[in-house]
N, C-alpha and C positions, 0 to 999 in steps of 0.2 A: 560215523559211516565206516563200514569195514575199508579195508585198505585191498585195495586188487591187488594181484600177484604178479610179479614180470611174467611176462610174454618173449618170448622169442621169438623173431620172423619167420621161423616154419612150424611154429603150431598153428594148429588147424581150431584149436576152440582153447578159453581159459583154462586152466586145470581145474579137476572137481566139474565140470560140467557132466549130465548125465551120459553115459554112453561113450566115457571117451576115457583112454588109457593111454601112456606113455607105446611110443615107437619107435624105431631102427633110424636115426636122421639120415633122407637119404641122399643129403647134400654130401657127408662127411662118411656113411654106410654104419654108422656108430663108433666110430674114434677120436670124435670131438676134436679134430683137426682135421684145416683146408693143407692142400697140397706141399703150399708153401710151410707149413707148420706154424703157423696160427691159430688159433680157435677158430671153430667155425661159426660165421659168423650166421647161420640158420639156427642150431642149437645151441649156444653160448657156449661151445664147447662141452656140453653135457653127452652128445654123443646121443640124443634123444627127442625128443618134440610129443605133442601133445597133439593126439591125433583122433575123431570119432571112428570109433570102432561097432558101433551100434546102426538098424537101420530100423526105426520105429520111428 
């Protein structure tokens, strides 16, 4: 069985799903740090999330 991919709390769909590409996290605006200087904890500190960009 393939192995799923981590997920982070604000993507919106798995990655590789149709219709969907990497986004701006807009917890963190893409700096992959909370206020306090932590990772964000919406994008693992990637600064990104995985969002449907498509409307089919």
């Amino acid at each position: 069985m393939p192995e799923q991919p981590d997920l982070n709390p604000g993507d919106e769909v798995t990655p590789g799903t149709p219709q969907s590409g990497e986004a701006v996290c807009p917890a963190c605006q893409g700096t992959g740090r909370e206020d306090s200087g932590d990772a964000c904890l919406q994008c693992g500190g990637s600064g990104k999330i995985i969002a449907l960009v498509g409307d089919a």
